[in-house]
N, C-alpha and C positions, 0 to 999 in steps of 0.2 A: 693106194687108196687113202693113208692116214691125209698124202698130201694133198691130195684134193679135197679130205674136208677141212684141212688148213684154209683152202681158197675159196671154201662156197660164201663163208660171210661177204669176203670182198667181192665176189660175183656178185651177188645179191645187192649190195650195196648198190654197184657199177648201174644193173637194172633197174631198179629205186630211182635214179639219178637220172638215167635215161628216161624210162616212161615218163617222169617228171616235166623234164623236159620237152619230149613230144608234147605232150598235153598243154603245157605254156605254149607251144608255138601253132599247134590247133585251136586251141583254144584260149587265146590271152585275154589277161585277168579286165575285167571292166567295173568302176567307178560303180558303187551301190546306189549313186544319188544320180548320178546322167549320163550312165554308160559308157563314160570317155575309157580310152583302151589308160588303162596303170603298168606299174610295174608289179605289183602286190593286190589280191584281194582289197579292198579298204573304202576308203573315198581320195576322191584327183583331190590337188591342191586348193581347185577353182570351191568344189563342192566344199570342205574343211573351212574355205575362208570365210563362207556364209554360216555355218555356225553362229549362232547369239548363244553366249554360256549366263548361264543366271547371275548375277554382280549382284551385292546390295546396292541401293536399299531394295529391300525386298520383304514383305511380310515375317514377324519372326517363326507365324505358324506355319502357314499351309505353303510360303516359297513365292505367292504371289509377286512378281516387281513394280516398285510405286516408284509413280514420278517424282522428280524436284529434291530438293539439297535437304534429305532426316536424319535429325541426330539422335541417338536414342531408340527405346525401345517400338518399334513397327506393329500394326496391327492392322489389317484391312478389313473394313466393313462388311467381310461376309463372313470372318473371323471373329469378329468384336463381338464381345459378351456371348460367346459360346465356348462347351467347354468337349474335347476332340479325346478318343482312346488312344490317339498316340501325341508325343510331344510337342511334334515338329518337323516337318514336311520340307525337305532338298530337293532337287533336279541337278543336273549336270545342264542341260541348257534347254533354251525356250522348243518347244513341239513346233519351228518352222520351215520352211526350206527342204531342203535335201533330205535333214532328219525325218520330218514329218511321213516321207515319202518311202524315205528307207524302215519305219515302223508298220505304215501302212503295209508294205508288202511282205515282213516277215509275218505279222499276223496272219494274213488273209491270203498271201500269195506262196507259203512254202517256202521263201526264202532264208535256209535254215544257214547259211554261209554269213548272213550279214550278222549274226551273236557276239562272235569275238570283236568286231566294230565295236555294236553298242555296249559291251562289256567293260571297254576299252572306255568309251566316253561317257559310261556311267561312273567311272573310277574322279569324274573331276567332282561330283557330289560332295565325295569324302574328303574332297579340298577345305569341307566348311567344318571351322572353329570346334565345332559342340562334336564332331566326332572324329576329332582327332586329341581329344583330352588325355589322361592319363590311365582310361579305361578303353582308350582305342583300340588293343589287341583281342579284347573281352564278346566282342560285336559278335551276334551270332546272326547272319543275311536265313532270312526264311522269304520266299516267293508265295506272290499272292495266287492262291489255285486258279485252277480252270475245275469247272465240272466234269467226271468221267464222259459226261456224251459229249460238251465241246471239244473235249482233249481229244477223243476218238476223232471227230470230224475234220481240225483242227491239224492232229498229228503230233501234236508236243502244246508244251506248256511255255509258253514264250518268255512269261519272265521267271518262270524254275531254267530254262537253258540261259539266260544272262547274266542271272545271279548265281550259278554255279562255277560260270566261270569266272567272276568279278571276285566269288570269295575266295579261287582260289590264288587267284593272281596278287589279292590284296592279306591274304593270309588270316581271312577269317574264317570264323565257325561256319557251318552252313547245317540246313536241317527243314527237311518240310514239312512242318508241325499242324500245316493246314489243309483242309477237308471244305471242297466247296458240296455242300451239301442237299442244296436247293435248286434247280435247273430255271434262270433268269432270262428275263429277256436282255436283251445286248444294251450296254449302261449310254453307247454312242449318242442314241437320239432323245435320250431323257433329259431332262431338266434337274437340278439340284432334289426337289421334291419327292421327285421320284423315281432316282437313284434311289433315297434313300428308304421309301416303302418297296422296293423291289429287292433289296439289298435283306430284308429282315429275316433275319437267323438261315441267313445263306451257307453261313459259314460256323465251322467246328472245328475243335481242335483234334488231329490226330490222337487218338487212344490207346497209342503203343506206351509203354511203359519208358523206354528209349527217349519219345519226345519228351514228354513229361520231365526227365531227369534235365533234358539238354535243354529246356525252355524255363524248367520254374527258377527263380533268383538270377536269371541269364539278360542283361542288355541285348535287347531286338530289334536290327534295321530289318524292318517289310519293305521288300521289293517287289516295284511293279513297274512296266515299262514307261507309264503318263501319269501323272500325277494331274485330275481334271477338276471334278471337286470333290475331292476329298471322302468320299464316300464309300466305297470300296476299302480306302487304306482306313477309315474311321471303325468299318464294320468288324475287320481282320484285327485292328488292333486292339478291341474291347475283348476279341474272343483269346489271344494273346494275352491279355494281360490279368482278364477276370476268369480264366479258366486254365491258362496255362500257366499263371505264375509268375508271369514276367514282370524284372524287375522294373524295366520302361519300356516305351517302343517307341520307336519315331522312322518314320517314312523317307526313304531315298529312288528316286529314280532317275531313269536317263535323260525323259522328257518333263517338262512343264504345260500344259496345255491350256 
């Protein structure tokens, strides 16, 4: 008896390895952006090459990208002369192509497998200058809520499952400090305007004592999966920073839209 339970690990293992493999060969892995057969969950080589990752120049607020040869500090016209509750607004790349396609269907289609993807290439965000300072380690990722009845309908919170795993892969804080409070209509087919009257006082700060400690004097990237205009991550980061404490906030996501 002792030695057979010497061996059940390695049994166990052996099974592990098998089903594994059955399942690959039933079931092999297909491209999140046009189904090509891979070798790995992910996206093919063809889908990756179409990628557009954000480059300057690009807006120094909200991440917009401006055309022609700027030197110096950036500001685009729907930027200019206003003033935003967070810093400064990143994407990892433009909201087109395969990405486009691969967000579409996590949101709407259940596709809970493509997370570690965009996880993955929300991580090129923090490629930019301003958050990889000397306070780089300090970054506490909080995700922008869902309302309890979309999250019901929904099934998860899309960007609390990308930023959970971006902070842990990237060795930050993480913490959901926010409380969608208001029940909206969907920000897709709104206009800047009215994003931003549908948005009011949507949002609150969690009331655990817990967040409170991990958010007041804490540096906050809000994460969401598109960054569109600005309004959602504007509304989160006033409630962030005028009620939780925060010492800044500035806005990262996977997409640009």
């Amino acid at each position: 008896m002792p030695a057979a339970r010497k061996l059940l690990p390695a049994v166990r293992r052996f099974a592990a390895a098998t089903g594994e493999g059955l399942a690959a060969l039933l079931y092999p892995a297909r491209c999140f952006g046009c189904s090509a057969k891979v070798d790995s969950p992910g996206l093919c080589a063809a889908c990756e090459a179409e990628l557009r990752p954000v480059r300057p120049p690009f807006c120094d607020t909200c991440g917009e990208p401006v055309s022609g040869e700027i030197y110096g500090d950036v500001r685009c016209t729907n930027c200019s002369g206003r003033e935003f509750g967070y810093g400064f607004a990143i994407a990892g790349y433009l909201a087109t192509g395969p990405l486009r396609q691969v967000i579409h269907d996590f949101k709407y289609h259940r596709r809970l497998a493509v997370r570690a993807t965009l996880a993955r290439l929300a991580e090129a965000a923090f490629d930019d200058p301003r958050l990889r300072g000397p306070e780089a380690a300090d970054w506490v990722v909080v995700p922008v809520p869902l309302h309890p009845r979309r999250q019901r309908e929904r099934g998860y919170n899309q960007a609390a499952e990308v930023a959970a795993l971006l902070a842990r892969s990237l060795g930050l804080g993480y913490c959901e400090a926010l409380a969608r409070t208001r029940y909206t209509s969907a920000q897709a087919r709104l206009v800047r305007d009215e994003r931003l009257a549908n948005l009011s006082e949507a949002f609150a700060l969690d009331p655990s004592p817990e967040v409170r400690t991990r958010i007041d004097g804490a540096p906050v990237v809000l994460f969401d999966d598109v960054f569109t205009t600005g309004a959602t991550a504007d509304a989160c980061a006033r409630v962030l920073r005028d009620h939780g404490g925060a010492e800044k906030v500035v806005v990262a996501t996977v997409a640009r839209g």
